[in-house]
C-alpha positions in Angstrom: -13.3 26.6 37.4 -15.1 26.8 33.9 -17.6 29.9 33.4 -20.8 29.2 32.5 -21.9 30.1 29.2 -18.0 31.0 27.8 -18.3 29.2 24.9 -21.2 30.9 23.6 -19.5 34.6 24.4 -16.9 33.0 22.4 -18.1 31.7 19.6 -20.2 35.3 19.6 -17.0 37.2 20.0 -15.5 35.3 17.2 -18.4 36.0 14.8 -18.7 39.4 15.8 -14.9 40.3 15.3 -15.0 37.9 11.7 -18.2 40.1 10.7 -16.3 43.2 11.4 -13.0 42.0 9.4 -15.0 40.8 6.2 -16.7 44.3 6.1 -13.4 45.6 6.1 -11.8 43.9 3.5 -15.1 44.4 1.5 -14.0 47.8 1.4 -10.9 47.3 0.9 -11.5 45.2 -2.6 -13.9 48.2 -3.5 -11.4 50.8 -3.3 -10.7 52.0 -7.0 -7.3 51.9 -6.2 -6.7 48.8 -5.2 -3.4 46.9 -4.9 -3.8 43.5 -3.7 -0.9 41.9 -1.5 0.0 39.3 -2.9 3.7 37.8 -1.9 4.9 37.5 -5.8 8.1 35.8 -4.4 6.5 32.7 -3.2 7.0 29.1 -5.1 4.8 27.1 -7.9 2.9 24.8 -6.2 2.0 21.8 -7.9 -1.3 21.5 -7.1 -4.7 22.5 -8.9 -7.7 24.0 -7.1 -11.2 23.9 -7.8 -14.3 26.3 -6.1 -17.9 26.3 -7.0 -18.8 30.0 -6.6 -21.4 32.6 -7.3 -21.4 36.8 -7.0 -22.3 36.2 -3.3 -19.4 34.6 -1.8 -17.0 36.2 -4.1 -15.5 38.0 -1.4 -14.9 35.1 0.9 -13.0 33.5 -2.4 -10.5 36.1 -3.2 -9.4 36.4 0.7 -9.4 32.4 -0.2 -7.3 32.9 -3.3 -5.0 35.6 -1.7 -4.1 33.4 1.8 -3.5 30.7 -0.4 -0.6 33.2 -2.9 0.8 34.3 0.6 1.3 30.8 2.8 1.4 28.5 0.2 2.7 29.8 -3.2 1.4 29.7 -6.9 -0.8 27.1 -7.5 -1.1 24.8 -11.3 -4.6 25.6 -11.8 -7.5 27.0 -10.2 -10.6 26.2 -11.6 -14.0 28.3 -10.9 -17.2 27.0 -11.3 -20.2 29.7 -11.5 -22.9 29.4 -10.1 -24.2 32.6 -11.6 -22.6 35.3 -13.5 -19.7 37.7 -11.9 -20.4 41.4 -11.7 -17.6 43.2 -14.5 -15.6 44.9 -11.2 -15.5 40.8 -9.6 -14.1 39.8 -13.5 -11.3 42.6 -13.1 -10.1 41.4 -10.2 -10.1 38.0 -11.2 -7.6 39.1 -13.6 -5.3 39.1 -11.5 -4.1 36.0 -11.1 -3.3 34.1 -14.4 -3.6 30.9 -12.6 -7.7 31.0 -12.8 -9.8 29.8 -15.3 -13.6 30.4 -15.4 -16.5 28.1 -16.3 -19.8 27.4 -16.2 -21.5 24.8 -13.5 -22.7 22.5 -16.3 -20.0 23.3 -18.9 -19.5 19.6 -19.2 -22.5 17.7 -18.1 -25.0 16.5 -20.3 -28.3 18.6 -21.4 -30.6 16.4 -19.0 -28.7 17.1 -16.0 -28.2 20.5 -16.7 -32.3 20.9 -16.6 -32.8 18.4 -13.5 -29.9 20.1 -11.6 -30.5 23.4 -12.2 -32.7 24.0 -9.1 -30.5 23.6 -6.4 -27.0 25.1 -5.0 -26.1 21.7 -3.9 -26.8 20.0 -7.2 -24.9 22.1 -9.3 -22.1 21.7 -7.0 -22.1 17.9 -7.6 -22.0 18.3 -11.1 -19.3 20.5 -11.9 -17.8 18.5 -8.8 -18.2 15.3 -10.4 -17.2 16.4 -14.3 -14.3 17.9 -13.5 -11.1 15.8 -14.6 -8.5 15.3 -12.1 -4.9 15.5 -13.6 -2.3 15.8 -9.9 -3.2 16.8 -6.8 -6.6 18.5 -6.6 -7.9 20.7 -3.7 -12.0 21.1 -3.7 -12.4 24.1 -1.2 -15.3 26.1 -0.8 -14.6 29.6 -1.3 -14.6 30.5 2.8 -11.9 28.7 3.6 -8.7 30.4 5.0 -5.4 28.2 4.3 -2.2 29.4 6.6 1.9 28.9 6.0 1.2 25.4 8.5 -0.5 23.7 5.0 2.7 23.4 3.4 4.4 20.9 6.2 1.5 18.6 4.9 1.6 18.9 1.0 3.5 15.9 0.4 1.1 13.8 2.6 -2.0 15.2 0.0 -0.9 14.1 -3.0 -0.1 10.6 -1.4 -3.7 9.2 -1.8 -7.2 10.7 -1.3 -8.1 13.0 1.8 -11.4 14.3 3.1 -13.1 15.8 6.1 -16.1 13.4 8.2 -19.0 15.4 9.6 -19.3 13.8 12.9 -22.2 11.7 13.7 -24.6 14.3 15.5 -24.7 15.9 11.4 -26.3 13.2 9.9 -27.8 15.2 7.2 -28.5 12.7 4.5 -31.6 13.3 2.4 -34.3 11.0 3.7 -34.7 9.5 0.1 -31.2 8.8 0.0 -31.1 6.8 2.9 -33.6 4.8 2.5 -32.3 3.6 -0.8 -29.2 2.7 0.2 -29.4 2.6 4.1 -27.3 4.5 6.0 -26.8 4.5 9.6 -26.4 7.0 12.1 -22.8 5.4 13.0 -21.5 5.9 9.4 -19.6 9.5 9.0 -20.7 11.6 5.3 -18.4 13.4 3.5 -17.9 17.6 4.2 -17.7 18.6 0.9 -16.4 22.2 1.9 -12.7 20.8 1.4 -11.2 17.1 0.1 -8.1 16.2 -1.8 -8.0 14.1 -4.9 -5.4 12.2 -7.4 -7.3 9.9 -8.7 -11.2 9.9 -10.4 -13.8 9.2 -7.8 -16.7 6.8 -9.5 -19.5 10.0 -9.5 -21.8 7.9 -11.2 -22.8 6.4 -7.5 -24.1 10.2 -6.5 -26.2 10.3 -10.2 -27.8 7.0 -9.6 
């Protein structure tokens, strides 16, 4: 017989024991001392990464960064795109993995959407998103995702075609402008753009019109 109201302790377990972990590691990474663990034995991985980040979340990214160095190996490239700038101890750390490279949210879009962009999280996210060049198999992840050793029995499948995640239907979350203009129904899935796989260009220019 199912208990009532065991999800919810659940779910408030889970974030409970998550809260208590992140604080944790937070001071962990703050230690003056610290040694990361990295597994420096693990394989190249052909596969770039990308992240739109700010000071924030930069926690959630490097416990991003470190589970994927320990269950999946050494990736190409991994590309961060700031939202803001990164505090000098957050740069340091960085440092320590030659694989990153650092830029700007509107390094390379033009002037006009820099301005008209520059409001919103979301917007910025689509532009560095959408100007970034895809050369292999590219992973967009936000920077609270987790990746276990499980992810490499399906790395040859990624880089087959295109992958993304569908919101199920009860998060229809369109803007109401949007779909009027080009109208959406309920029935149709959208896109969670916390984590998709490319190797090959999308045609952004849909998103800017």
């Amino acid at each position: 017989m199912r208990i009532v109201g065991i999800g919810r302790f659940n779910k408030y377990i889970s974030k409970l024991l998550g809260s208590i972990n992140k604080q944790k590691f937070e001071k962990f990474i703050s230690s003056s001392n610290l040694k990361l663990p990295i597994n420096n034995s693990n394989e190249f991985v052909d596969i770039s990464l990308v992240t739109f980040v700010n000071s924030n979340n930069f926690t959630d990214l490097l416990l991003c960064i470190i589970s994927f160095l320990n269950s999946v190996g050494i990736p190409k490239l991994w590309t961060l795109y700031l939202d803001d700038d990164l505090t000098e101890r957050q740069i340091d750390l960085i440092k320590n993995f030659s694989f990153v490279k650092k830029s700007t949210w509107n390094q390379f879009v033009s002037k006009d959407i820099s301005i008209r962009y520059s409001q919103k999280w979301q917007l910025k996210k689509f532009a560095a998103f959408s100007s970034h060049v895809i050369m292999g198999t590219t992973i967009f992840t936000d920077s609270d995702v987790i990746f276990y050793p499980n992810f490499c029995n399906f790395l040859d499948a990624f880089k087959s075609k295109n992958w993304y995640l569908p919101e199920p239907p009860e998060c229809f979350n369109y803007d109401t402008s949007v779909q009027g203009k080009y109208k959406f129904k309920k029935i149709m899935y959208s896109v969670n753009a916390g984590f998709f796989i490319l190797n090959s260009n999308l045609k952004w220019n849909l998103g800017y019109d």
